[in-house]
Biopython code that builds the backbone (N, CA, C, O; Angstrom):
import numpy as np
from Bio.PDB.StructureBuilder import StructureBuilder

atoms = [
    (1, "UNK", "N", (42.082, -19.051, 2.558)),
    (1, "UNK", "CA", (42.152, -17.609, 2.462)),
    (1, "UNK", "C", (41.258, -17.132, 1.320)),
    (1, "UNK", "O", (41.029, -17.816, 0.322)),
    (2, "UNK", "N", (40.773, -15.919, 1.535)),
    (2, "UNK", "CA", (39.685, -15.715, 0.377)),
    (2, "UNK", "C", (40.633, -14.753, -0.445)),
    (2, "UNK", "O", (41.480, -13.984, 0.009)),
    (3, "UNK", "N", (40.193, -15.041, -2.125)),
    (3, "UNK", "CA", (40.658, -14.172, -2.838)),
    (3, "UNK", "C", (40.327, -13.120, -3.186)),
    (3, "UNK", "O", (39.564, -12.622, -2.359)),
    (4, "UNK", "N", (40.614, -12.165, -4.465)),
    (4, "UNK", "CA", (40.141, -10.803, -4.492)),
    (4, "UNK", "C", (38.966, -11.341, -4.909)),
    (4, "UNK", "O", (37.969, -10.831, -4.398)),
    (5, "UNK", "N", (38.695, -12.677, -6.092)),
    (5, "UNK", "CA", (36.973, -12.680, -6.730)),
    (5, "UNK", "C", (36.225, -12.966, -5.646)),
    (5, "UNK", "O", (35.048, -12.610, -5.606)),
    (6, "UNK", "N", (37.053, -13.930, -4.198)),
    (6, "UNK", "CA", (35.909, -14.079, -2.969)),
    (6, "UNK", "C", (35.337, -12.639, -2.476)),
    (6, "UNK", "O", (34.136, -12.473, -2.259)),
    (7, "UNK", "N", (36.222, -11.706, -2.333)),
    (7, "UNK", "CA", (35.827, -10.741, -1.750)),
    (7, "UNK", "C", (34.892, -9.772, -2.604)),
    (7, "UNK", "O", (34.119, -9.000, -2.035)),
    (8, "UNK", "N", (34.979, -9.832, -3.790)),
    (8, "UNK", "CA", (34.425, -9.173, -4.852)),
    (8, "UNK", "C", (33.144, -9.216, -4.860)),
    (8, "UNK", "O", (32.388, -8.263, -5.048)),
    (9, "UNK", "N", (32.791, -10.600, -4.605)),
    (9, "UNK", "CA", (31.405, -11.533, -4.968)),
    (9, "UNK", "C", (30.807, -11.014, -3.651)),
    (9, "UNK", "O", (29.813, -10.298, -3.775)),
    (10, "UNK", "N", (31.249, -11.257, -2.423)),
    (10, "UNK", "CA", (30.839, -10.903, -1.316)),
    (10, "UNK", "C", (30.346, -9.525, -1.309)),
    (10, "UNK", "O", (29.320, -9.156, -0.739)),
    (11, "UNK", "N", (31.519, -8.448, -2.294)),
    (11, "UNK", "CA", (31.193, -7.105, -1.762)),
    (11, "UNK", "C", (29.446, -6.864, -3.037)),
    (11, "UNK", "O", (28.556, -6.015, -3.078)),
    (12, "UNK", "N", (29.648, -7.707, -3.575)),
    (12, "UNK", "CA", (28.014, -7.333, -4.532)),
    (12, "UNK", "C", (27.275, -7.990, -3.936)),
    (12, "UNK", "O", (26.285, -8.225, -4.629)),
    (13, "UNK", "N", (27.211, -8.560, -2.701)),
    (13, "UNK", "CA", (26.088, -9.408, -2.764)),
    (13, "UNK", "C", (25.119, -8.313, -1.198)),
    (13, "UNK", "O", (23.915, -8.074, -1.104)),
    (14, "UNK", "N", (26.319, -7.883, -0.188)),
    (14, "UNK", "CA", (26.279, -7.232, 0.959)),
    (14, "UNK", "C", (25.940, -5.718, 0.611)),
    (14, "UNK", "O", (26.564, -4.888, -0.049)),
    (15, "UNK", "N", (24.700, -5.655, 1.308)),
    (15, "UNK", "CA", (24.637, -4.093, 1.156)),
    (15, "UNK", "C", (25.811, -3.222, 1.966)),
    (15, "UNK", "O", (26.658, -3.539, 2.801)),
    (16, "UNK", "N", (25.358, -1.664, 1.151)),
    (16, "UNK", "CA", (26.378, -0.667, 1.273)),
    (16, "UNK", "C", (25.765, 0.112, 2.190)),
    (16, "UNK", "O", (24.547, 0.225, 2.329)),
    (17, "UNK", "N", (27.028, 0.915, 3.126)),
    (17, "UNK", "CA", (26.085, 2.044, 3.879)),
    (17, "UNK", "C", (24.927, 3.110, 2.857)),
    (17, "UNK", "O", (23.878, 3.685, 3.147)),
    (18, "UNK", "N", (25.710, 3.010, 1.617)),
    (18, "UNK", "CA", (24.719, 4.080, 0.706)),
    (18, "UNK", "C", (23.235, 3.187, 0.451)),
    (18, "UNK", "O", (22.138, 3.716, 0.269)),
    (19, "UNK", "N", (23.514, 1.665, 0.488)),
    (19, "UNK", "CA", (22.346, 1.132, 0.130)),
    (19, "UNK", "C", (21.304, 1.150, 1.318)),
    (19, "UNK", "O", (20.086, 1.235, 1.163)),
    (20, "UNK", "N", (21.896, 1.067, 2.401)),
    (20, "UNK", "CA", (21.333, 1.227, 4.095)),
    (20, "UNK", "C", (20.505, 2.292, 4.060)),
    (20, "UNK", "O", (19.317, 2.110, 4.326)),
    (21, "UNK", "N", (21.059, 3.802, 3.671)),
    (21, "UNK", "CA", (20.735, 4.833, 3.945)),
    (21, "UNK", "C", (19.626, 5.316, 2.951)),
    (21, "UNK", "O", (18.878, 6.268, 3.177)),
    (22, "UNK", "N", (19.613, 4.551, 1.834)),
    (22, "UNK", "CA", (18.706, 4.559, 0.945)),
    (22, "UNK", "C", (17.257, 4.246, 1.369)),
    (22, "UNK", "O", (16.238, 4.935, 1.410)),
    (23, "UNK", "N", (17.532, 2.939, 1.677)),
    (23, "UNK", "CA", (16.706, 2.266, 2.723)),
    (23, "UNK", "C", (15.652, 3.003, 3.567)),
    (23, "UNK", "O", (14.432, 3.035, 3.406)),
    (24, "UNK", "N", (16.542, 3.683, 4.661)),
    (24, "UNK", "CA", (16.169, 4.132, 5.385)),
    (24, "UNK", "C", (15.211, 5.354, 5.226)),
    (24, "UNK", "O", (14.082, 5.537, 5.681)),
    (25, "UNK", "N", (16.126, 6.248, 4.327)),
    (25, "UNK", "CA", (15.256, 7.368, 3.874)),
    (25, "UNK", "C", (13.589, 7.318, 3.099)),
    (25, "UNK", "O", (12.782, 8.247, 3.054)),
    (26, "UNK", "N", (13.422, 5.838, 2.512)),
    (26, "UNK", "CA", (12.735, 5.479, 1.792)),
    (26, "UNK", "C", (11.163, 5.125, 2.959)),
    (26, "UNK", "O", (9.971, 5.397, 2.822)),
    (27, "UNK", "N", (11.993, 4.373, 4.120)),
    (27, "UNK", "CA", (11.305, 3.903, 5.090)),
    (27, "UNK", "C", (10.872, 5.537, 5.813)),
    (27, "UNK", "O", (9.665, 5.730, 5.960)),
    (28, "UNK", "N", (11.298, 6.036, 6.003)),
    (28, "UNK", "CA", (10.801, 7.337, 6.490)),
    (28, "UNK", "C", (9.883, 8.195, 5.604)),
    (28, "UNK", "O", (9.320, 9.201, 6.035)),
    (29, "UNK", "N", (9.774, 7.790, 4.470)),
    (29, "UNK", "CA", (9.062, 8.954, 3.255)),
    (29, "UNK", "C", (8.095, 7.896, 3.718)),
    (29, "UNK", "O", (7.187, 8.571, 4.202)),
    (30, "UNK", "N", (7.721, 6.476, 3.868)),
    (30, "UNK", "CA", (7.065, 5.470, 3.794)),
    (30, "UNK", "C", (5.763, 5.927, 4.862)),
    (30, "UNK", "O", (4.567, 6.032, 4.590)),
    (31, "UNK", "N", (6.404, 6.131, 6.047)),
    (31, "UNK", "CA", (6.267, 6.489, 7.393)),
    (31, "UNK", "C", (5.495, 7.624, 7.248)),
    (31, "UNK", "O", (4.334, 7.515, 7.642)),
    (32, "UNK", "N", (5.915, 8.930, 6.677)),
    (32, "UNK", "CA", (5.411, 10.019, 6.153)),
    (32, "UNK", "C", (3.553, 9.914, 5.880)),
    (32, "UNK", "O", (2.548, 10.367, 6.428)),
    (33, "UNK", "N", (3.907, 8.940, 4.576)),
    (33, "UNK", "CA", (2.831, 8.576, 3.785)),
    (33, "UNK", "C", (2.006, 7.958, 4.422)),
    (33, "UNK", "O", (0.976, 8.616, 4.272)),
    (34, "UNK", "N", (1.805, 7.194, 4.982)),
    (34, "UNK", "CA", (1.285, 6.381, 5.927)),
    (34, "UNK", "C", (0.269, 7.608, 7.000)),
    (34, "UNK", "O", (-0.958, 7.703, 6.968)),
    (35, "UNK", "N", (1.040, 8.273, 7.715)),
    (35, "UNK", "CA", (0.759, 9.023, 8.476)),
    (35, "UNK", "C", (-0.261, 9.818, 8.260)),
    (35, "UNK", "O", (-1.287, 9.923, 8.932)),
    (36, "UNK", "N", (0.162, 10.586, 6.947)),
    (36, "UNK", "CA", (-0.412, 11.549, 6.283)),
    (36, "UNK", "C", (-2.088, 10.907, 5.753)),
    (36, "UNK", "O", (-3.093, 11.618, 5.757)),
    (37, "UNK", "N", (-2.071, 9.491, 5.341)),
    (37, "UNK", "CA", (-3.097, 8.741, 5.104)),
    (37, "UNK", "C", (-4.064, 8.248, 5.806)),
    (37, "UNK", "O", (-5.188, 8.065, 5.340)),
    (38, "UNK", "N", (-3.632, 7.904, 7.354)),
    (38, "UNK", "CA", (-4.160, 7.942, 8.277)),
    (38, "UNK", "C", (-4.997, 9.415, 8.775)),
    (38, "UNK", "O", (-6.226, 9.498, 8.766)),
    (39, "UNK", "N", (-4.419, 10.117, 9.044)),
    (39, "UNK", "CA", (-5.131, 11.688, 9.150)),
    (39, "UNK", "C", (-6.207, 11.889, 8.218)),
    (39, "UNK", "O", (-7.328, 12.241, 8.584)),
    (40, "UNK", "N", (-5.941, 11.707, 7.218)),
    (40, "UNK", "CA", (-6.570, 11.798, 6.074)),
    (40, "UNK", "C", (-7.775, 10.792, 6.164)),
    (40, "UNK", "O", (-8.761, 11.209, 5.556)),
    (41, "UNK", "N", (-7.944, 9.560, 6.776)),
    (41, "UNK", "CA", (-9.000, 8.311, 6.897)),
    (41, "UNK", "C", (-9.544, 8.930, 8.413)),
    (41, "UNK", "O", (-10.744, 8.726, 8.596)),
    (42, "UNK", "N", (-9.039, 9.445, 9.201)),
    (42, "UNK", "CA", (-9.765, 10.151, 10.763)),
    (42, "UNK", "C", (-10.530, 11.269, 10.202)),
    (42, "UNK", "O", (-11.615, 11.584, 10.691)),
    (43, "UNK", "N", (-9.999, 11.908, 9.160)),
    (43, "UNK", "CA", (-10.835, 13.544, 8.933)),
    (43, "UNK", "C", (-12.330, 12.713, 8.391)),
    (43, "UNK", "O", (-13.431, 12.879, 8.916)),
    (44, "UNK", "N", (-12.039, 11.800, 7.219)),
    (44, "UNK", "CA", (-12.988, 11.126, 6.629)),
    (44, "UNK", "C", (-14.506, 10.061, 7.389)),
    (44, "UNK", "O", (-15.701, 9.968, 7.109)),
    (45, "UNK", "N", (-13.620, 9.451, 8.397)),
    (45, "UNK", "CA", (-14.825, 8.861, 9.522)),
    (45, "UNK", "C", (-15.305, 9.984, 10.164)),
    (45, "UNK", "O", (-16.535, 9.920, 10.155)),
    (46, "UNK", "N", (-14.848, 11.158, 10.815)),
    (46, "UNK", "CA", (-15.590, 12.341, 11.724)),
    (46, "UNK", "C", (-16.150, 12.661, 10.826)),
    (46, "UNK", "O", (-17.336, 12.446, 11.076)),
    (47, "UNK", "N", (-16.005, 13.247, 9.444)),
    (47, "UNK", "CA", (-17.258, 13.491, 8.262)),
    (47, "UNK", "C", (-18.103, 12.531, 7.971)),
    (47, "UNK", "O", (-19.187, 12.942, 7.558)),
    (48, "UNK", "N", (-17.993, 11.523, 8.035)),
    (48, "UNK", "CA", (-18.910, 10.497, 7.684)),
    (48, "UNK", "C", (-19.995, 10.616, 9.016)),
    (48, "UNK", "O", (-21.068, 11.216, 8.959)),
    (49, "UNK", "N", (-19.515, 9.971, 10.109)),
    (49, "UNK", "CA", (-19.963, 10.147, 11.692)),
    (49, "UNK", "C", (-20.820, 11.370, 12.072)),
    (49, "UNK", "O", (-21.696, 11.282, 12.932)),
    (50, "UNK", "N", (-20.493, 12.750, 11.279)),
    (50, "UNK", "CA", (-20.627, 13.655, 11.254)),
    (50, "UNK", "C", (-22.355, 14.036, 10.509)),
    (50, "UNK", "O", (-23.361, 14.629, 10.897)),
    (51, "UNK", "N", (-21.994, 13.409, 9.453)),
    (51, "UNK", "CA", (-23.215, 13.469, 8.394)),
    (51, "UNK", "C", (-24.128, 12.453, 8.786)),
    (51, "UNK", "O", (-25.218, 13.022, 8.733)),
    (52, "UNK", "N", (-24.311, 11.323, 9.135)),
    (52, "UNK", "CA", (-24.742, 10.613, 10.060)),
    (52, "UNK", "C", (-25.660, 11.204, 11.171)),
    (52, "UNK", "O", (-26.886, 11.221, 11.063)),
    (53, "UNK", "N", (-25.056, 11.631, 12.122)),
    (53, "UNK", "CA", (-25.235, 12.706, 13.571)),
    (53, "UNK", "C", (-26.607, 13.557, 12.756)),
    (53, "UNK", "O", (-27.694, 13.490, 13.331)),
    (54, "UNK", "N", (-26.524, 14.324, 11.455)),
    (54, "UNK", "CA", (-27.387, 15.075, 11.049)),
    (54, "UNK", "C", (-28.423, 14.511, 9.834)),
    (54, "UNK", "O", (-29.385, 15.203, 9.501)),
    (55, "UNK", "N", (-28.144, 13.160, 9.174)),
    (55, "UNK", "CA", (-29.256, 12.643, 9.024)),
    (55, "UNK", "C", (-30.243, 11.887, 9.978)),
    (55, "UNK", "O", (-31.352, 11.561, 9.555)),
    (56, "UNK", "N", (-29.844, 11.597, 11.296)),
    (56, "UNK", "CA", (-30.780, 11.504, 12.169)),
    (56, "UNK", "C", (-31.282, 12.526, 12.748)),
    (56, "UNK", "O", (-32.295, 12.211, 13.371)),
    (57, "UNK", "N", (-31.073, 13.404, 12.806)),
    (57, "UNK", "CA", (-32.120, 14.725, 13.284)),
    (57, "UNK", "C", (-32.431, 14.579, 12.365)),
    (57, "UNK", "O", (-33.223, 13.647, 12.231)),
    (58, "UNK", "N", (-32.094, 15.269, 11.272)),
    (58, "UNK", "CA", (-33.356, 15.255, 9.461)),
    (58, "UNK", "C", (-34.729, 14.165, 9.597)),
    (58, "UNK", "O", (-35.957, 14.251, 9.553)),
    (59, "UNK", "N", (-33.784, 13.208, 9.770)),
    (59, "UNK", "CA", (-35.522, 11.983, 9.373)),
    (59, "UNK", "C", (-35.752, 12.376, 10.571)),
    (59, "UNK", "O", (-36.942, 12.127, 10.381)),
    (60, "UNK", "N", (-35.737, 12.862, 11.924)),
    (60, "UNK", "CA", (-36.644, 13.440, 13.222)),
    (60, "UNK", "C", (-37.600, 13.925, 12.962)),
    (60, "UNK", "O", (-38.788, 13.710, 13.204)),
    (61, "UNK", "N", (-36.712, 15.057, 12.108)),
    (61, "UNK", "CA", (-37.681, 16.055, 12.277)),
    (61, "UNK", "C", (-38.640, 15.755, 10.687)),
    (61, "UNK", "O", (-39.749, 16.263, 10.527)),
    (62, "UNK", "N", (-38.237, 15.213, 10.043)),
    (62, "UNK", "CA", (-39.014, 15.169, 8.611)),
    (62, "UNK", "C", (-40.341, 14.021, 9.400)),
    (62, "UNK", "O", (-41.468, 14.508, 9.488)),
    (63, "UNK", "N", (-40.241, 13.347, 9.643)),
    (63, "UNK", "CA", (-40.989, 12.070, 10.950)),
    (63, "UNK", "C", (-42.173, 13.211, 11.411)),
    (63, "UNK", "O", (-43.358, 13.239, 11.078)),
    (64, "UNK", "N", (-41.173, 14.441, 12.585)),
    (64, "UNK", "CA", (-42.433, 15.351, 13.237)),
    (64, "UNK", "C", (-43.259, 16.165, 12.289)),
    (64, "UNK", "O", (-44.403, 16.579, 12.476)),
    (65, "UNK", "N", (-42.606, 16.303, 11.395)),
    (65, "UNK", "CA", (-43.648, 17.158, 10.194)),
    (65, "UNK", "C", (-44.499, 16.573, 9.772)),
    (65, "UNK", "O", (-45.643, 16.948, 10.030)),
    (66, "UNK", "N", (-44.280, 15.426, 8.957)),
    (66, "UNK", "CA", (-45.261, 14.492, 8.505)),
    (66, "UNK", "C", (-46.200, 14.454, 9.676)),
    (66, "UNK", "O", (-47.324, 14.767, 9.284)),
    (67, "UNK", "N", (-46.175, 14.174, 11.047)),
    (67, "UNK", "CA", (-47.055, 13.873, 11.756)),
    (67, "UNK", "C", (-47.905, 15.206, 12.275)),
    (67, "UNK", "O", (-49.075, 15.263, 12.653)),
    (68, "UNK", "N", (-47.033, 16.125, 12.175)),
    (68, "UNK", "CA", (-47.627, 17.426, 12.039)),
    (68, "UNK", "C", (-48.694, 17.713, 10.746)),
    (68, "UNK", "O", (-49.822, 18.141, 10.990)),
    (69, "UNK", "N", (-48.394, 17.531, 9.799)),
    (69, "UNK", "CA", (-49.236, 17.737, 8.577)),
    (69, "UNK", "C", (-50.272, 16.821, 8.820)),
    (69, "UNK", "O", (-51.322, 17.354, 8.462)),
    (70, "UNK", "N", (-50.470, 15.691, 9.262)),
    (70, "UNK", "CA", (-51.606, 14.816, 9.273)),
    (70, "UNK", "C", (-52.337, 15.198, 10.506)),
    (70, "UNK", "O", (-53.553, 15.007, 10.531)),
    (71, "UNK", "N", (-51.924, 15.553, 11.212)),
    (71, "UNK", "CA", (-52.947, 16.364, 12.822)),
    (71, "UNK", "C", (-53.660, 17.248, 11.869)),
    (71, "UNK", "O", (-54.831, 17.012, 11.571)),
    (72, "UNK", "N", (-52.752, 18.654, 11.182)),
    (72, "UNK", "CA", (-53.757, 19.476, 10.687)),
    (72, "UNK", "C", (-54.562, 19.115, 9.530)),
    (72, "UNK", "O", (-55.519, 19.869, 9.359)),
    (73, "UNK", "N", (-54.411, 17.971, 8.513)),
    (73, "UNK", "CA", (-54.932, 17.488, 7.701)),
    (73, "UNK", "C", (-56.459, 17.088, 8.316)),
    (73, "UNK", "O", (-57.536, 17.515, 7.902)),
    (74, "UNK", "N", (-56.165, 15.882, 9.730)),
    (74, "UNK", "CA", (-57.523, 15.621, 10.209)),
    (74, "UNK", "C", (-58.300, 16.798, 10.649)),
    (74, "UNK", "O", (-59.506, 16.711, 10.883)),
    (75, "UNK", "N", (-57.823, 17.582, 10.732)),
    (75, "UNK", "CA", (-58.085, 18.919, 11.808)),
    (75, "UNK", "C", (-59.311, 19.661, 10.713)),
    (75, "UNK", "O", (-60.465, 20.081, 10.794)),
    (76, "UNK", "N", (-58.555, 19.554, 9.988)),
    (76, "UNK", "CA", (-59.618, 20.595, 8.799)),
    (76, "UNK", "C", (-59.982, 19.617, 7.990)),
    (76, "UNK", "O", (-60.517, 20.218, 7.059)),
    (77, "UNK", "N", (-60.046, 18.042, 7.666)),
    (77, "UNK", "CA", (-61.111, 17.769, 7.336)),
    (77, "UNK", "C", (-60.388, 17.026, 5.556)),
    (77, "UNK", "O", (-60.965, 16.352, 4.703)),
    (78, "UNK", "N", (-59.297, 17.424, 5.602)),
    (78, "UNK", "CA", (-58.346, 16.821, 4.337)),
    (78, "UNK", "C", (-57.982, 15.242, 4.341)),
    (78, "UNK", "O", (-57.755, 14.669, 5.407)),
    (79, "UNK", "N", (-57.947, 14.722, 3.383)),
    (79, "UNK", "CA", (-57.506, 13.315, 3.585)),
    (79, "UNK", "C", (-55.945, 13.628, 2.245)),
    (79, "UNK", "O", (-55.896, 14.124, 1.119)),
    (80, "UNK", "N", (-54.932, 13.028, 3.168)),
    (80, "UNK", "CA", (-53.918, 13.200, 2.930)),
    (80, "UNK", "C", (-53.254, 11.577, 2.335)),
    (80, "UNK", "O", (-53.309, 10.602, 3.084)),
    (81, "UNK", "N", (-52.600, 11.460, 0.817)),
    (81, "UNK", "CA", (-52.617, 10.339, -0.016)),
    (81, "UNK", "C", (-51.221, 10.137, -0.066)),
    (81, "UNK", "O", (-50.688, 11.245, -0.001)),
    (82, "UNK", "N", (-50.463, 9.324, -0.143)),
    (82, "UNK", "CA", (-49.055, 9.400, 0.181)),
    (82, "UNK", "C", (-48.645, 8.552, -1.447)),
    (82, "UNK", "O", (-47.473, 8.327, -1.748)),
]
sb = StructureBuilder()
sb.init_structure("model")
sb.init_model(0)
sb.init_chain("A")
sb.init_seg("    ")
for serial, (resi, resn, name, xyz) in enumerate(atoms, 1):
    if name == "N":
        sb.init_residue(resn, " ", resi, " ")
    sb.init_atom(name, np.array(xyz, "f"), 0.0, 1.0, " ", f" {name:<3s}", serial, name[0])
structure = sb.get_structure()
């Protein structure tokens, strides 16, 4: 038969519904955070992806200029020094 110190020892060692619920609430703020961090890493790749998308038009078009400036460079007779 167990005594009151068996049961004693047992009751410190076994969590409590308050310790459960602790738990739980903790796991949900966890969940929260997580979530919120994720959103936060999707906004960050579409900006990245984003800026990307428009440094390749940029060097396009910086590419067609340059090649533009050297047509009219030969055109009129300029020698153009980089």
């Amino acid at each position: 038969m167990l005594t009151d110190q068996d049961i004693q020892k047992i009751i410190n060692v076994v969590a409590t519904k308050e310790d459960v619920q602790e738990i739980k609430e903790e796991v949900s703020a966890l969940k929260e955070s997580i979530q919120a961090l994720s959103v936060s890493v999707d906004k960050l790749a579409k900006a990245v992806e984003d800026m990307h998308k428009e440094y390749v038009v940029i060097t396009h078009r910086v590419d067609r200029h340059e090649k533009w400036l050297q047509q009219i460079a030969d055109k009129v007779g300029v020698k153009l020094e980089f």
